[in-house]
Structure formats: C-alpha cells, structure tokens
C-alpha positions as CSV (number, residue, x, y, z in Angstrom):
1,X,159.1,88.3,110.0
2,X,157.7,85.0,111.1
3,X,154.5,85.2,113.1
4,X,152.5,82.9,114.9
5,X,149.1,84.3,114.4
6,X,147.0,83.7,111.2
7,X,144.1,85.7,110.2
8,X,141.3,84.1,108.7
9,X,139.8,86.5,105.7
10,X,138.4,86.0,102.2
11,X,136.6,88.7,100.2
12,X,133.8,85.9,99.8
13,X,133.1,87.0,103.2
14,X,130.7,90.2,101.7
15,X,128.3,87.5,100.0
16,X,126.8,87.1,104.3
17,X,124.7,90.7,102.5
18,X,121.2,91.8,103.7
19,X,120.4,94.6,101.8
20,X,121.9,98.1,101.2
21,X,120.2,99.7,103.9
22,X,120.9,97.3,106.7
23,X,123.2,98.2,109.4
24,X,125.4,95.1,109.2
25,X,127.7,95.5,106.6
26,X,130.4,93.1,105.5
27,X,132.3,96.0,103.6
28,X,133.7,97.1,106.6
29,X,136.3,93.7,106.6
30,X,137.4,95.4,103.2
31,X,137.8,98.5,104.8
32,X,139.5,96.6,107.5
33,X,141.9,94.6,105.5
34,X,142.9,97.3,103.2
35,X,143.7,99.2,106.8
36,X,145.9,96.3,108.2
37,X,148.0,95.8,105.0
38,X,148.3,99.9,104.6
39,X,150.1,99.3,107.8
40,X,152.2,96.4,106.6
41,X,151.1,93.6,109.2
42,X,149.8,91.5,106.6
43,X,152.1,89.1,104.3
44,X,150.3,86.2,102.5
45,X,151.9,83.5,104.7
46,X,149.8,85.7,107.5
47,X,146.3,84.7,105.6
48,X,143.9,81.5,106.0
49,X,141.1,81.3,103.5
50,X,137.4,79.8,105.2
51,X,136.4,77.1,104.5
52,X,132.7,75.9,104.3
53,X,131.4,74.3,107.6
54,X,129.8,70.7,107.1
55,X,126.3,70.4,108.2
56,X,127.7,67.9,110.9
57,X,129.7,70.6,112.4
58,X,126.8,73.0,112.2
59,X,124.5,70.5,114.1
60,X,126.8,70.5,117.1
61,X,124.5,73.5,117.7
62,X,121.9,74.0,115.1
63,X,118.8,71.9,114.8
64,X,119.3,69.9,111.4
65,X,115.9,70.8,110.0
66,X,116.7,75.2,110.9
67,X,119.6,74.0,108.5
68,X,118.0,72.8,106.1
69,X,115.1,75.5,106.2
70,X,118.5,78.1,105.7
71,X,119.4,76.5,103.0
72,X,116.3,76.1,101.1
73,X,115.0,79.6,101.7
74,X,118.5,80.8,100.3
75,X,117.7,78.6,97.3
76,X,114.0,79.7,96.9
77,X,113.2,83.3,94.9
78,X,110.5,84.2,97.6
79,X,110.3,84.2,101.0
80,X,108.8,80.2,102.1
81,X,105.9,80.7,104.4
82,X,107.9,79.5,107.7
83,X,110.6,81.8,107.4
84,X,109.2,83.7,110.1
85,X,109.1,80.9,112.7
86,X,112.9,80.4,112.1
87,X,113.6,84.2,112.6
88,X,114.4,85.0,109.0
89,X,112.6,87.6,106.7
90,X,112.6,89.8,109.5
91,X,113.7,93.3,109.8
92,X,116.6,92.5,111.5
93,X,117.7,89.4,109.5
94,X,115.9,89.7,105.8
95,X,116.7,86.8,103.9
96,X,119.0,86.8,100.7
97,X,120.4,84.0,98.0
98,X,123.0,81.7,98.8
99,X,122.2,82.6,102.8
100,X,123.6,79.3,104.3
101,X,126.3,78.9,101.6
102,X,127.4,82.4,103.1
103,X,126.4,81.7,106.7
104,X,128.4,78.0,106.6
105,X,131.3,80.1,105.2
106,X,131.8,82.4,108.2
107,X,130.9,79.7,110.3
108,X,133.8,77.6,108.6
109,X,136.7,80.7,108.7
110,X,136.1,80.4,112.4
111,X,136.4,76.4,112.6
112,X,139.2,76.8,110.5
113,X,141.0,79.5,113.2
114,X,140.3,76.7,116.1
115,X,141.5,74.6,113.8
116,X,145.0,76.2,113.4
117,X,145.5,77.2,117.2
118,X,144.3,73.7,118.6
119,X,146.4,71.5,116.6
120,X,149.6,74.0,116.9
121,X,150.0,75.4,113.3
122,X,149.7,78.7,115.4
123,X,149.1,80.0,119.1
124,X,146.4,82.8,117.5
125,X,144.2,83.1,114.5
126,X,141.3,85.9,113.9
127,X,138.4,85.8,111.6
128,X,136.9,88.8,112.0
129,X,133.9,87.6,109.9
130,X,132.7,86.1,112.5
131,X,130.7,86.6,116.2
132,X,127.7,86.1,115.1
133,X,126.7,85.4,118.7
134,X,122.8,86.1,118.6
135,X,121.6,82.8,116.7
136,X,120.4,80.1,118.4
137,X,119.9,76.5,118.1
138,X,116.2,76.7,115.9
139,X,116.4,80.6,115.4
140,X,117.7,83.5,113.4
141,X,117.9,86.6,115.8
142,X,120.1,89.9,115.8
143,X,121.5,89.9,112.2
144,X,123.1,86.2,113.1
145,X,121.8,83.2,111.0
146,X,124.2,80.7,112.2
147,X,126.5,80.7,115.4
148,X,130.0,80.7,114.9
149,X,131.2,81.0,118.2
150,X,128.6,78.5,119.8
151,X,129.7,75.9,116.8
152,X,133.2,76.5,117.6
153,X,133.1,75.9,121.4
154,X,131.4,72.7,120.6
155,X,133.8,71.2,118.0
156,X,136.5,72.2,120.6
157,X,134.5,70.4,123.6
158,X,134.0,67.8,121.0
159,X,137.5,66.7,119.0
160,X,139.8,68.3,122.2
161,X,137.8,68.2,125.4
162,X,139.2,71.9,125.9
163,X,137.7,74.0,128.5
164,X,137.1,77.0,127.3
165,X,136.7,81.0,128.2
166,X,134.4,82.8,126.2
167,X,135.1,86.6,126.5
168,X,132.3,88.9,125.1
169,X,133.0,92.5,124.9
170,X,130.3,93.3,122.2
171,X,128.1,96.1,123.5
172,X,125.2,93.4,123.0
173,X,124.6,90.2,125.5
174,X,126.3,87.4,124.0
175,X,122.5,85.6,124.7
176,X,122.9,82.7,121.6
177,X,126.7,81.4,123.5
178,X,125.2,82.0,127.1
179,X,122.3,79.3,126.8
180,X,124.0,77.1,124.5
181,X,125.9,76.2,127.4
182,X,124.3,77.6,130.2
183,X,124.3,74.3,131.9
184,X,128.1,73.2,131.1
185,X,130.9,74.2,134.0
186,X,133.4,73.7,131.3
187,X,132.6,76.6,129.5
188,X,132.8,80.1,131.3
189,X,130.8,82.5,129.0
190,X,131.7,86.2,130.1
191,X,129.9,88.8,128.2
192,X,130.7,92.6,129.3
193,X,128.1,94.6,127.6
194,X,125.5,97.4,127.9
195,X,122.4,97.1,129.9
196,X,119.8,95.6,128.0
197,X,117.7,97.9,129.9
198,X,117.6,100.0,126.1
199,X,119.4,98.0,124.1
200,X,118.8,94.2,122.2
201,X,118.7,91.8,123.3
202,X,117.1,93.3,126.7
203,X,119.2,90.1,128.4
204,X,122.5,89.8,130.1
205,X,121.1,90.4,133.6
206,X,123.3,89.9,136.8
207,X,120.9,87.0,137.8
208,X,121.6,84.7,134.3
209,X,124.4,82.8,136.2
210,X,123.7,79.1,134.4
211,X,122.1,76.6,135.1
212,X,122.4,72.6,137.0
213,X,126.4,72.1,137.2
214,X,126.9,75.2,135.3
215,X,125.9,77.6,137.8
216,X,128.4,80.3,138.6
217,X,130.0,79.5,135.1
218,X,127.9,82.6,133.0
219,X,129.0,85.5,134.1
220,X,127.0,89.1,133.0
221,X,128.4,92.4,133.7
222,X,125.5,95.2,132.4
223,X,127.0,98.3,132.0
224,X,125.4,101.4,132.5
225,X,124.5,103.7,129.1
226,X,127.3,106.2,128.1
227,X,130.1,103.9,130.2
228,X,133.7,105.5,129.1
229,X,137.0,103.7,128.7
230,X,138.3,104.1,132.1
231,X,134.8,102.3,133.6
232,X,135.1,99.9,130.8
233,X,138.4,98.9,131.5
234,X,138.3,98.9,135.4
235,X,135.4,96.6,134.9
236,X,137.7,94.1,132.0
237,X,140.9,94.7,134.1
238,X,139.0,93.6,137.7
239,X,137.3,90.5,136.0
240,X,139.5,88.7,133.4
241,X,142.2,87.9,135.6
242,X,140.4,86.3,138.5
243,X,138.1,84.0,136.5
244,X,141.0,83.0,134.3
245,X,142.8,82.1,137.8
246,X,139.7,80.0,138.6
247,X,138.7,78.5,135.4
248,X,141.8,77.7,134.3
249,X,141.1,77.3,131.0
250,X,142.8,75.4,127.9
251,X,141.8,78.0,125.6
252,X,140.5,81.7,125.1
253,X,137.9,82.4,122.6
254,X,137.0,86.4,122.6
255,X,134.2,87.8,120.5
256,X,135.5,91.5,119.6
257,X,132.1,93.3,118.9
258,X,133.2,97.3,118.4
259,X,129.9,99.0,118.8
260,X,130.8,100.3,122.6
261,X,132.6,103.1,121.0
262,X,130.7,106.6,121.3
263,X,130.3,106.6,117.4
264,X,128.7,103.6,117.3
265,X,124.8,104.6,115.5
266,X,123.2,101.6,117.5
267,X,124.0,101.7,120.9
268,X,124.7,103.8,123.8
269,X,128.4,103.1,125.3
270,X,131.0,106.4,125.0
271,X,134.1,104.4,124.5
272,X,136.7,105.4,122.4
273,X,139.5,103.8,120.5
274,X,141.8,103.0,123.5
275,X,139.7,100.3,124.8
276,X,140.2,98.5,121.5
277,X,143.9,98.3,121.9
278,X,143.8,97.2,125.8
279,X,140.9,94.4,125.2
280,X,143.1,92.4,123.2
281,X,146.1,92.7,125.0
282,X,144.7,91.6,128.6
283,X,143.5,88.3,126.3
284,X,146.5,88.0,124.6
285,X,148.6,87.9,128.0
286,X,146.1,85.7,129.7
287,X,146.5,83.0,127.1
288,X,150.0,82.6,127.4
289,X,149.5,82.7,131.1
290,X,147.2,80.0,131.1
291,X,146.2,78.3,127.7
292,X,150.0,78.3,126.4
293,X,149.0,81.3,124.3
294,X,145.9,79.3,122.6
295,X,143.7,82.4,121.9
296,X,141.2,82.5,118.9
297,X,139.4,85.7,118.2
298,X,136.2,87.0,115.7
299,X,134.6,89.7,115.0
300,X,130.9,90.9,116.0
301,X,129.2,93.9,115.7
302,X,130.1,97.6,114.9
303,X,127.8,99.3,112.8
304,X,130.2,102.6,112.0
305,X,132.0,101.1,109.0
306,X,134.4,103.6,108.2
307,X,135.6,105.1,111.1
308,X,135.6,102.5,114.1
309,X,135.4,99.1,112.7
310,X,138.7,99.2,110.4
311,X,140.9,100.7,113.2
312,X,139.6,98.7,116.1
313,X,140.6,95.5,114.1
314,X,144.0,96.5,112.9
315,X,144.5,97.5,116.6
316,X,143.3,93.5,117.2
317,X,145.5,92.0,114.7
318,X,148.3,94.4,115.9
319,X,148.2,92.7,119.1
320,X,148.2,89.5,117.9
321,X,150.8,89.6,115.2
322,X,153.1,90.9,117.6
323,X,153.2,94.2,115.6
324,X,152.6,97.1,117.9
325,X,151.0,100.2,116.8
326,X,151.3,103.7,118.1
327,X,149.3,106.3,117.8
328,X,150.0,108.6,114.9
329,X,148.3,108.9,111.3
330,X,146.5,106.9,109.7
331,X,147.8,105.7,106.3
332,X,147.6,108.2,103.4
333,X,146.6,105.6,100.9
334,X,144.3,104.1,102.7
335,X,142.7,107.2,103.7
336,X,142.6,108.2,99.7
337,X,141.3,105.0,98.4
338,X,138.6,105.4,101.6
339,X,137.4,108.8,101.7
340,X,135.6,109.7,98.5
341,X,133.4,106.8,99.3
342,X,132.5,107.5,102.9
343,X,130.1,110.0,103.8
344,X,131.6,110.5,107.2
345,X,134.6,112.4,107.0
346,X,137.7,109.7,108.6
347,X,139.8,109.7,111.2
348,X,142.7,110.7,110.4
349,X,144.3,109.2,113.2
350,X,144.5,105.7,114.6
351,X,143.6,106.7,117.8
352,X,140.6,109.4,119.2
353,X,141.0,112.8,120.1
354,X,139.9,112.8,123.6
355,X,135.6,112.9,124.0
356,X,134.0,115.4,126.6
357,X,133.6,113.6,129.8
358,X,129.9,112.7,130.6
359,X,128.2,115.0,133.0
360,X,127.2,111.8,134.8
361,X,130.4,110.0,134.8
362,X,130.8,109.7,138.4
363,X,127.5,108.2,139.1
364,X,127.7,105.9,136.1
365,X,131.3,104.8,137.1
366,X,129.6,103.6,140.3
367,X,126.8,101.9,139.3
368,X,129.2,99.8,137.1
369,X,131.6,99.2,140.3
370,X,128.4,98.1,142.3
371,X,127.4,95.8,139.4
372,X,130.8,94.5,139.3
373,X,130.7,93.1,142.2
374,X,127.5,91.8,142.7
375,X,128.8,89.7,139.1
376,X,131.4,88.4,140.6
377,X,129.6,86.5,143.0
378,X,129.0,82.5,142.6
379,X,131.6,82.9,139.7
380,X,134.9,80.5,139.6
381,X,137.0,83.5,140.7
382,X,140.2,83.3,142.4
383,X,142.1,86.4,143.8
384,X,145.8,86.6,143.0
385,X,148.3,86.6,145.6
C-alpha cells in the first residue's frame, strides 16, 4: 500500500540517554516501533532516517555559545564548571557523552519531517523522538537540551514563510515554543495541559496570551488535576476548530506528549487511551481542511514506557498512515518479546478497560469549561457557521 506519511525513526535515537534511573527513557521508541510493525503499519519505504541538524539551523533558536557549551561538555569526562548556568548537570537534565551529537540528531529527524511535508515528498511525517519543548534559547530545562519544535517553526518561518499552528497536548506547558515566539502573530502556540498549579513548569497560565503583535496568538488552557477523556476532549474538540478557522494556517505542527494518561508516574491527568486516538484525528482532519493536509508531528513526554507510550504512538501513526486500528489485542509477539523485561505487567489490549470515574468529576469538568472560555478570549477564533 502506498502512503503518504513517513515516520522519522533511527535506533540512534536511544544515544539522547541520561542515566538508568531517569524518567525519560528513549527505550520506549523501541518499544514503540516494535508495536507499530507487530501491527504491520510499517514497510521500509514508510521510514526516514535523522539527520544531524547544522549548528546554523540550531541558531535559529539557540544562542551559538549554549551550543557550543553542549557540545564541549558532551566532549569533556567531567562536568565544566558552567554547566549549571546552562541548565545541564542538573537533576532533571544530567549531562552525558556525545550530548549535542544526540541532541542535534533529534533535533535533525524533526527538520527532516518538515522537510518531507513542506516540499511535498509527503502531506505527514512523525518523529516521535522529538518534543522536546522545555529548552530555551540559553538553557537546558525539563529533560530538553535542544528544541526541536522551536527550531522547526523557525526554519519553516524561515525557508517557507508558513504560518504555523502549534498544538500542544503534553500534560506539561509547552513554556520553551510559547516565548520563542510569544511576540510573532504568525505562530499560534496552543498548549492544552495540566495546571502548573502542581506540576512543572508551574506556567501555562490563562493570562500568558503573547506579547506586542502577538497578543491573542498564545493560547493556554490549564486543566484541572485528574481531568478524564470526556473533559479533555470537550476542551480539544471546542478549541481546535475555531482557531484553525481564524488562523488559517499553512501548516500543523502537534507535539504528542502522552503523560495525561492516569498511568502516567509524573503527573496528575486521568486520561486513558481513547484520547490518544481522537487527538490525532481532529489534527489530521484539520490539516486537510486547511493546510492541504501539511501536518508534522513528534513526540514529548510519557514517562510509563511500557504500557502507554508504545500504544499511544501506534494509535498516532495509525492515524496518519491511513491505517485504522480497532480495539482488540495487542500483538502476541510483541507482547512476548515485551513482557519478561517489563516489571509492569502490559496491556493486553490496545485500548483501556474503563477507569473509575473521579468522585469530583463534575466539579472538575466545570472548572475546565469555565477556563475554556476565559482562554478563548483575545484569541484568533472564529465560530463556524
């Protein structure tokens, strides 16, 4: 079957490695690919190696001497005494060899995805390496040493003067894409995540609304702790379509964090698998709608390995190959090559079993309706007819 939707994915990827016992875990792509080709929605003309990103490319966003420091901290065998004024060696991003050589390389697989969908060679690509939306322009932060998604909508306001929608549906603010453009009403950032009230970055507040000629153009809907799919996805269903219908963008970029879902170790969001099948598929309609089906995706968080990562990400590529997926079981190979290794006992199907409601889902489901609407206020939206 001929598709027009590339996936962006090297094994090379699990070099961008903290330590063993830090949350962010690179294995989980393995884990992820081995689960989309158990299904049989990979063939090799489906597949895109990275490539490295140029310091040029990195600079359309970094500050060249935070490069430079990444790059000779990853070369040096002890942490260099300013390490800590760029963010790095800290709990949340230790450093490690080869740190930029990885970094540049996820950076690259997601330069390489706009590369594909901009010039044509396909209307989708993934790289689910990437969303590594915390770093900013001097400074390390949240497990992200370089920004992928920042660098991306540069080189796209750069080489095609694209306007561009950045959807954010990581349970953490999208803060590093927000104020790299917070002043620039050709990029609509969107990030629908939980309140950072308890949870990192603490920003994402209703008032962040940009900056100069950009104001009204970043757009921050905090959820309330333990939101469920139905909240979730009144919230996504209200909002994407009206901003798209004002912004009218040339081009969809989402970033596809999975740590909303209720097994998620790191936050505090009770979503389950069924949101990871509808995301995608309002963005994927919404691009053909408006950006003649230009729509680049990448990763983000999701800090439970085996159990959500792997299945919210086949559910994404699903979506984007054109390859639907029902629920049913999940693949018996995959689930034998898997298991002996996890300590969590798997899923064994692609989809949840349904979670207890949350005694306060009524008064949670309101608060998020009431912040709803105070977010849509100053915001390029347009009702439909």
């Amino acid at each position: 079957m001929s598709r027009n939707a590339r996936l962006i994915y090297s094994p090379d990827y699990t070099q961008y490695y903290f330590n063993d016992e830090h949350p962010f875990n690179q294995r989980r792509l393995l884990l992820t690919h081995d689960l989309m080709s158990a299904y049989g929605l990979l063939t090799d003309a489906d597949i895109l190696p990275p490539r490295m990103a140029t310091d040029d490319e990195l600079a359309l966003v970094h500050d060249r001497r935070y490069i430079d420091f990444v790059r000779e901290q990853g070369h040096s065998d002890k942490e260099l005494p300013a390490a800590a004024s760029y963010g790095l060696g800290t709990e949340d991003v230790p450093c490690f060899p080869q740190m930029h050589e990885a970094s540049a390389r996820i950076v690259g697989g997601t330069l390489q995805a706009v590369d594909a969908v901009m010039t044509g060679r396909a209307e989708h690509a993934f790289n689910p390496a990437g969303g590594l939306h915390h770093a900013f322009r001097g400074r390390a932060s949240g497990f992200c040493i370089y920004n992928d998604c920042s660098v991306a909508i540069a080189y796209m306001r750069k080489h095609w003067n694209a306007r561009v929608l950045y959807i954010d549906t990581d349970a953490h603010h999208g803060d590093g894409v927000q104020w790299a453009f917070y002043d620039d009403p050709n990029v609509l950032t969107v990030s629908i995540h939980e309140t950072g009230k308890y949870l990192f970055p603490g920003t994402g507040n209703l008032t962040e609304r940009g900056d100069g000629s950009g104001y009204g153009y970043s757009v921050n809907v905090p959820l309330d702790a333990f939101t469920e799919d139905d909240s979730f996805l009144d919230v996504y269903r209200d909002l994407l379509p009206k901003l798209a219908r004002g912004f009218q963008p040339d081009v969809i970029l989402t970033q596809n964090g999975c740590d909303a879902h209720a097994y998620d170790p790191l936050t505090h969001l009770s979503c389950s698998m069924r949101i990871y099948q509808e995301i995608p598929r309002l963005a994927h309609q919404l691009a053909h709608e408006y950006c003649d089906g230009k729509w680049i995706a990448v990763g983000g968080g999701g800090y439970d390995i085996w159990r959500v990562v792997p299945r919210a990400w086949t559910l994404l590529w699903s979506e984007m190959s054109d390859q639907p997926l029902a629920d049913g079981p999940l693949p018996a190979n995959w689930l034998a090559r898997w298991q002996p290794l996890s300590e969590e006992k798997l899923p064994d199907r692609l989809f949840d079993t349904p979670f207890p409601p949350i005694p306060r889902r009524a008064e949670i489901t309101e608060k998020n309706r009431v912040t709803l609407e105070r977010a849509k206020m100053y915001a390029p939206i347009t009702d439909g007819d």
